[in-house]
C-alpha positions as CSV (number, residue, x, y, z in Angstrom):
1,X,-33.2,-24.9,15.6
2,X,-29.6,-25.6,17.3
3,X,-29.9,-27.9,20.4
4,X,-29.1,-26.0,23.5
5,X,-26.9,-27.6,25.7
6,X,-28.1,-28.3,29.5
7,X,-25.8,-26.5,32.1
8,X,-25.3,-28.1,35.6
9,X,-26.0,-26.4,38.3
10,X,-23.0,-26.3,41.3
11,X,-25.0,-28.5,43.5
12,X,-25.7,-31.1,40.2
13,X,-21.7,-30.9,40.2
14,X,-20.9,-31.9,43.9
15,X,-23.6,-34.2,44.2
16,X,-21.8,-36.3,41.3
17,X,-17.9,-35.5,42.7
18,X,-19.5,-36.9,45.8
19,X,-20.7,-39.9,44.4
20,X,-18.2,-41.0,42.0
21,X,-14.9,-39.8,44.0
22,X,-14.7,-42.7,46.3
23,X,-15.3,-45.3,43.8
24,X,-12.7,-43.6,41.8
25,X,-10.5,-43.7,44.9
26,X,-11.0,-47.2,45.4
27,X,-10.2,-48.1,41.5
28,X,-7.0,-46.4,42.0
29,X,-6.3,-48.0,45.2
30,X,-7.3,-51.6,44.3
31,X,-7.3,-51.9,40.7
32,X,-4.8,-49.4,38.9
33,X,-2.2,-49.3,41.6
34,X,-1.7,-52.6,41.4
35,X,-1.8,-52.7,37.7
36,X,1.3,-50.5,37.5
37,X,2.9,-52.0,40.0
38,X,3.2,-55.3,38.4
39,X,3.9,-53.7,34.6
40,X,6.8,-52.1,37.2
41,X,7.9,-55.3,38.6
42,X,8.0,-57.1,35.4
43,X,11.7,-55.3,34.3
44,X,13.2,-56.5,37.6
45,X,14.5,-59.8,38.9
46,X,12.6,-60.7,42.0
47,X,13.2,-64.0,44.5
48,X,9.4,-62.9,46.1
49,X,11.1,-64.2,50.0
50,X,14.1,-61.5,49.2
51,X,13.7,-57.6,49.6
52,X,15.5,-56.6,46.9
53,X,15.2,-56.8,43.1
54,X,17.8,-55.9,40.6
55,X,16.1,-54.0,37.6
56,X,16.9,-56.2,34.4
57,X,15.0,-54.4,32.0
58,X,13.4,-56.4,28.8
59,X,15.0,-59.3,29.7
60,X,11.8,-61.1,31.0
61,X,10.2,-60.2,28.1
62,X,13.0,-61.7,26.2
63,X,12.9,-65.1,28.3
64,X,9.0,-65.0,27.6
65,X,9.4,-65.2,23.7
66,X,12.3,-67.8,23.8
67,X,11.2,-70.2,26.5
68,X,9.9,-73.6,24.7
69,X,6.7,-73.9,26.3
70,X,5.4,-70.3,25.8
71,X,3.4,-71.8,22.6
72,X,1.9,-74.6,24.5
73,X,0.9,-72.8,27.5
74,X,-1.1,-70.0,25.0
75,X,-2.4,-72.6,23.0
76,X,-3.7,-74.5,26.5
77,X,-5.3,-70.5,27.2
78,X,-6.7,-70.0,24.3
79,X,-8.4,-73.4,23.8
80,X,-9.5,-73.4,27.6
81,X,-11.2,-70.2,27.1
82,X,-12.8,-70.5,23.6
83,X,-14.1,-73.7,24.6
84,X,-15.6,-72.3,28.2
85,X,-16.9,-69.2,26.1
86,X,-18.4,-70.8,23.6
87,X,-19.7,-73.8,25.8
88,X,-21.0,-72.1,28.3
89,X,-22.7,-69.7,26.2
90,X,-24.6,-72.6,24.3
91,X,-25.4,-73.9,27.0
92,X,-26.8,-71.4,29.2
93,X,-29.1,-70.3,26.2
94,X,-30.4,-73.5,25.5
95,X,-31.4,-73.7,29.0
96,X,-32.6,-70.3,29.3
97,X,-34.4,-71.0,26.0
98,X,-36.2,-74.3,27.6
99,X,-36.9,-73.0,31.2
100,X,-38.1,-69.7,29.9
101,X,-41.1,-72.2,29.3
102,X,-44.3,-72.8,31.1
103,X,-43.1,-76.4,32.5
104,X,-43.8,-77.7,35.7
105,X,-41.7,-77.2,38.4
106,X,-39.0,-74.8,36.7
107,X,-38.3,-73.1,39.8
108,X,-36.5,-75.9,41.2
109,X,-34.9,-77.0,37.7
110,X,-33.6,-72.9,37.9
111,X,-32.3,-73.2,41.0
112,X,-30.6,-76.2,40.6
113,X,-28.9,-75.1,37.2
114,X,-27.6,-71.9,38.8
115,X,-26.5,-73.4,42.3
116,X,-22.9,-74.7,40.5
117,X,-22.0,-71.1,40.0
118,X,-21.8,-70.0,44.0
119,X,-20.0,-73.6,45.2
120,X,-16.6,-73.0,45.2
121,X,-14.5,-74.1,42.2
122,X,-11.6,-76.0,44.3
123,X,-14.9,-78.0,46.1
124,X,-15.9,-78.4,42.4
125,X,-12.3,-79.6,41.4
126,X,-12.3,-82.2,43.9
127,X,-15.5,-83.5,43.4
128,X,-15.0,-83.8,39.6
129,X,-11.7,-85.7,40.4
130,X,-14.3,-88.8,41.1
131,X,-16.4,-88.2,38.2
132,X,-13.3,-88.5,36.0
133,X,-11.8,-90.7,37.9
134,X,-10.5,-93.8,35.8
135,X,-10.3,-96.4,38.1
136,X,-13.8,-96.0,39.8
137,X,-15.4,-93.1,38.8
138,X,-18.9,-92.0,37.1
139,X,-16.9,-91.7,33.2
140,X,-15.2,-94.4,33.9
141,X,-18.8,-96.7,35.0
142,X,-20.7,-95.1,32.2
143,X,-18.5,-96.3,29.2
144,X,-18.1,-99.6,30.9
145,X,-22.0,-100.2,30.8
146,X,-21.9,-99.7,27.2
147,X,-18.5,-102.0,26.8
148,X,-15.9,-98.8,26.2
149,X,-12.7,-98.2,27.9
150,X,-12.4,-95.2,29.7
151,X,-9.5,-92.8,28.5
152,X,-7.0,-92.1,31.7
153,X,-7.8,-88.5,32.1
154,X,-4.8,-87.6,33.7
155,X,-2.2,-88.9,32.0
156,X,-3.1,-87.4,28.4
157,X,-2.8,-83.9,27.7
158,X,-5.8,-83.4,25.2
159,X,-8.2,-85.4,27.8
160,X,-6.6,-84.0,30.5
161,X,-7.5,-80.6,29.0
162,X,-11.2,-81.6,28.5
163,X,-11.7,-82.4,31.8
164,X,-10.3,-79.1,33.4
165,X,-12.8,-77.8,30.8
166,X,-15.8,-79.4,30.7
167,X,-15.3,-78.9,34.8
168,X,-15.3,-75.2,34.6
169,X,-18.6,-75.1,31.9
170,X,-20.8,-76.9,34.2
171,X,-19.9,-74.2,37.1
172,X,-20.4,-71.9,35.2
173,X,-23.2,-72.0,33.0
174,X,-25.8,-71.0,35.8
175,X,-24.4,-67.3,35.5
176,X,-24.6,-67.6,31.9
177,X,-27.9,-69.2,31.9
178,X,-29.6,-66.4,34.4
179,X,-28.5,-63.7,32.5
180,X,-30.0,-65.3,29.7
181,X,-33.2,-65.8,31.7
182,X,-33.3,-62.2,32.3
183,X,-32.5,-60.8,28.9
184,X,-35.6,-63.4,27.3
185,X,-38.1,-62.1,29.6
186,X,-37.5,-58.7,29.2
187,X,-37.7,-59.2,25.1
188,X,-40.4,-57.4,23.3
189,X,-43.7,-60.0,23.4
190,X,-45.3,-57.9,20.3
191,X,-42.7,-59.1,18.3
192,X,-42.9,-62.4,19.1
193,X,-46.7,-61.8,18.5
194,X,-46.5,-60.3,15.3
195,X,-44.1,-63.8,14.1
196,X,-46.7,-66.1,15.4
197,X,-49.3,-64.2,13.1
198,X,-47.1,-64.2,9.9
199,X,-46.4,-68.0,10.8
200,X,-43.1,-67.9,11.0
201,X,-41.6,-71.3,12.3
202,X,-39.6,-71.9,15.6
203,X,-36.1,-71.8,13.8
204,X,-36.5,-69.1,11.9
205,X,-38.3,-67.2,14.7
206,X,-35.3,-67.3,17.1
207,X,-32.5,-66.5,14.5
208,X,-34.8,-63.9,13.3
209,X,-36.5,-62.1,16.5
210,X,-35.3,-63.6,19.4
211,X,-31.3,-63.8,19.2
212,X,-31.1,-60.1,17.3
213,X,-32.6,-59.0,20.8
214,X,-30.1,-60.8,22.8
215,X,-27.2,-59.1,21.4
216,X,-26.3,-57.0,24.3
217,X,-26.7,-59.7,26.4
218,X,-24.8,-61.8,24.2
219,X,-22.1,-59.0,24.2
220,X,-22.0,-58.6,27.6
221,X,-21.6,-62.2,28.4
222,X,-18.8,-63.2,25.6
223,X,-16.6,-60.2,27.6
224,X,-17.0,-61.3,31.4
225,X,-17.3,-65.1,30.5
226,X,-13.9,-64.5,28.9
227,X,-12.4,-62.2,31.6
228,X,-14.0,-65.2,34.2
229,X,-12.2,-68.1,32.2
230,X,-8.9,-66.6,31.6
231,X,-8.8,-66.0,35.8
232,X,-9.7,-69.8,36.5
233,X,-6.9,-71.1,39.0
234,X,-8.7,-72.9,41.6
235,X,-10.2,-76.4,38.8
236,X,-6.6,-76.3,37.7
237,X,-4.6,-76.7,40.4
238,X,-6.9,-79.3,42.4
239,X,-7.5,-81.2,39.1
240,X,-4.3,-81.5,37.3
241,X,-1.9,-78.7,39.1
242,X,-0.9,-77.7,35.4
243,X,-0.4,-81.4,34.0
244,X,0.2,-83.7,32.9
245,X,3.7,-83.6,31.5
246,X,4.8,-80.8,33.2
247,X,2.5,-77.7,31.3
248,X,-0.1,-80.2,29.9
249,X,-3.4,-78.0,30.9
250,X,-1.0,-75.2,32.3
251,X,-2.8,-71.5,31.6
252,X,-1.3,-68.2,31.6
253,X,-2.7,-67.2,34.8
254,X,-1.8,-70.9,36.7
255,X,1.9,-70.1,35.1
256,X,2.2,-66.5,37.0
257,X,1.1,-68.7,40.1
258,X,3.9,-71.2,39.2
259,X,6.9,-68.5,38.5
260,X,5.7,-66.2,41.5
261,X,5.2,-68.5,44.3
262,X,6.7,-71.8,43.1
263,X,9.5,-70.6,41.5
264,X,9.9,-67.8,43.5
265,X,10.6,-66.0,39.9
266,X,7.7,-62.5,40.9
267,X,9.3,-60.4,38.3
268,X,8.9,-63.1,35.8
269,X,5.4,-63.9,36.7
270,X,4.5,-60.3,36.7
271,X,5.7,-60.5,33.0
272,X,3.8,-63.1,32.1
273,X,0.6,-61.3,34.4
274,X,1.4,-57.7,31.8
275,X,1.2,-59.9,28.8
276,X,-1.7,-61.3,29.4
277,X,-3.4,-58.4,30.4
278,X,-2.5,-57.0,26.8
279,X,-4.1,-59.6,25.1
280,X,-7.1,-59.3,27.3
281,X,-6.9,-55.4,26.7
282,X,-6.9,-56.5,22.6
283,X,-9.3,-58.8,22.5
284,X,-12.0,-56.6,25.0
285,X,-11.4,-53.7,22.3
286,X,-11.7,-55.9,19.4
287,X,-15.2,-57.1,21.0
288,X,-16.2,-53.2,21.4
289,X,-15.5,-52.6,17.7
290,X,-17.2,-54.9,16.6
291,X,-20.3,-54.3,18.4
292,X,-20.2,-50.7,17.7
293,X,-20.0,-51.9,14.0
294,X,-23.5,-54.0,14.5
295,X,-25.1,-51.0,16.2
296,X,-24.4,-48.9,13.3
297,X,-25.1,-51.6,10.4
C-alpha cells in the first residue's frame, strides 16, 4: 500500500513562515551579509582608515599563495587545532567517563572542571603567562623540584606553540566534558546491563557499547570544537601576540587581525578570512560524509 503523503493545512503553513522568517532574517542580516561582503572585499585593495578601495581582482589571492609564511602560518592552524580537537576531546571524555561515577562530592569536581569554559580567554591568557612563566612561574618551579631546566616558552616556536595550546584545552574542555556528561547519561542502561551479564570487561565494554553510542555526540563535538579553535584570538594575542619570531604561533584567524587592523591591509585580511572559511566549509562536509557513511554501514 503506497504511503500517502501528509498535506499541511494553511494555518500549519503560516504558523511555520512565522516562526522561522525572523531567524531567517537575522541569518541574512548577521551571518550571510557579512559573509559576502568580505568574499566582496577580498578583490579590492583596502587601507581600513580610507573610504575608498581600488578593485584589484585576484591579486590577493595571488600574494596569499606566494608570500613565504603562508606554509608556516597553516601549519601553526592546523597543529593548533588538531591538537585542541583531539586534546580536548580526550580529555573531556575521560572526565565525563570518571565523574559519570558514584564518587563523593562530584558535584563540586563538575563544577569546577566546567567553570574554565565561561572565564574569559584573555583573563585565561594572562593568568597562564605566570604558569609558563620561565623565570618564576609554576612550569618553571615544578621542573626545578625534580632538578630540570625549564624551556623558555616564549622564545621557541614549538614550546611557544604548546603553551598557546595546552592554554586553550584546559578552557575548553569543560564544554567538551558536559556534553559528554549529557550524552553518557542518556545512553541505553540495558545495554550496559546485558555486557555485565555476558561478562564483558571494562575495555572491551566501552569500545564496544559505550563509545558506538557516543557517536553523535562525538560528531557533534569534533565540528564545533573545530569551528571554536580555528576562531581562538583572544590566548594568542595576550600570550604570544603571534610569536615568537614574527609568525611563530600566528593562526589564520590572528593573521586577518594582523593584515586588517595592524597592517591596515582589510582586503588582504578579508582574503585570508574567504580562504579559511573554505577550508572550514571542506573539512565540515568531509565530516558530514563521513558520518553519513557510518549511519549507513
Amino acid at each position: 500500500m503506497a504511503r500517502q503523503e501528509r498535506r499541511y493545512s494553511r494555518a500549519e503553513v503560516a504558523l511555520a513562515v512565522a516562526l522561522l522568517l525572523p531567524n531567517l532574517v537575522l541569518l541574512g542580516i548577521f551571518t550571510y551579509r557579512p559573509l559576502l561582503d568580505n568574499i566582496r572585499l577580498s578583490f579590492f585593495s583596502w587601507n581600513i582608515s580610507s573610504p575608498q578601495a581600488t578593485f584589484v581582482g585576484l591579486q590577493n589571492y595571488v600574494e596569499w599563495v606566494q608570500r613565504d609564511d603562508t606554509v608556516q602560518i597553516l601549519m601553526n592552524t592546523a597543529v593548533f587545532m588538531g591538537v585542541a580537537v583531539f586534546g580536548s576531546m580526550a580529555l573531556g571524555l575521560g572526565l565525563a567517563l570518571l565523574l559519570d561515577q558514584k564518587l563523593f562530592g562530584r558535584g563540586v569536581v563538575r563544577s569546577l572542571v566546567f567553570a574554565p569554559y565561561v572565564i574569559s580567554g584573555a583573563a585565561i591568557g594572562i593568568a597562564f603567562q605566570f604558569v609558563f612563566d620561565p623565570t618564576f612561574g609554576v612550569v618553571q618551579d615544578l621542573l626545578a623540584r625534580v632538578g630540570v631546566a625549564a624551556p623558555n616558552f616564549y622564545k621557541h616556536s614549538g614550546w611557544a606553540m604548546f603553551m598557546i595550546t595546552a592554554t586553550y584545552v584546559w578552557k575548553n574542555v569543560g564544554y567538551v566534558f558536559v556534553i559528554y556528561l549529557a550524552a553518557l547519561q542518556a545512553r541505553r542502561v540495558d545495554l550496559d546491563e546485558a555486557a555485565e551479564i555476558d561478562g564483558t570487561g571494562q575495555l572491551r565494554k566501552f569500545w564496544r557499547v559505550t563509545l558506538p553510542q557516543l557517536r553523535p555526540t562525538t560528531f557533534f563535538l569534533s565540528v564545533t570544537v573545530m569551528l571554536n579553535s580555528l576562531q581562538v584570538f583572544d590566548i594568542i594575542n595576550v600570550m604570544t601576540r603571534g610569536g615568537p619570531y614574527g609568525t611563530g604561533t600566528t593562526t589564520m584567524v590572528f593573521q586577518v587581525y594582523q593584515e586588517t587592523f595592524v597592517n591596515q591591509r582589510a582586503g588582504y585580511g578579508a582574503t585570508v578570512a574567504t580562504i579559511m572559511f573554505l577550508i572550514l566549509l571542506v573539512i565540515t562536509m568531509v565530516q558530514v560524509a563521513l558520518q553519513e557513511r557510518g549511519r549507513r554501514a
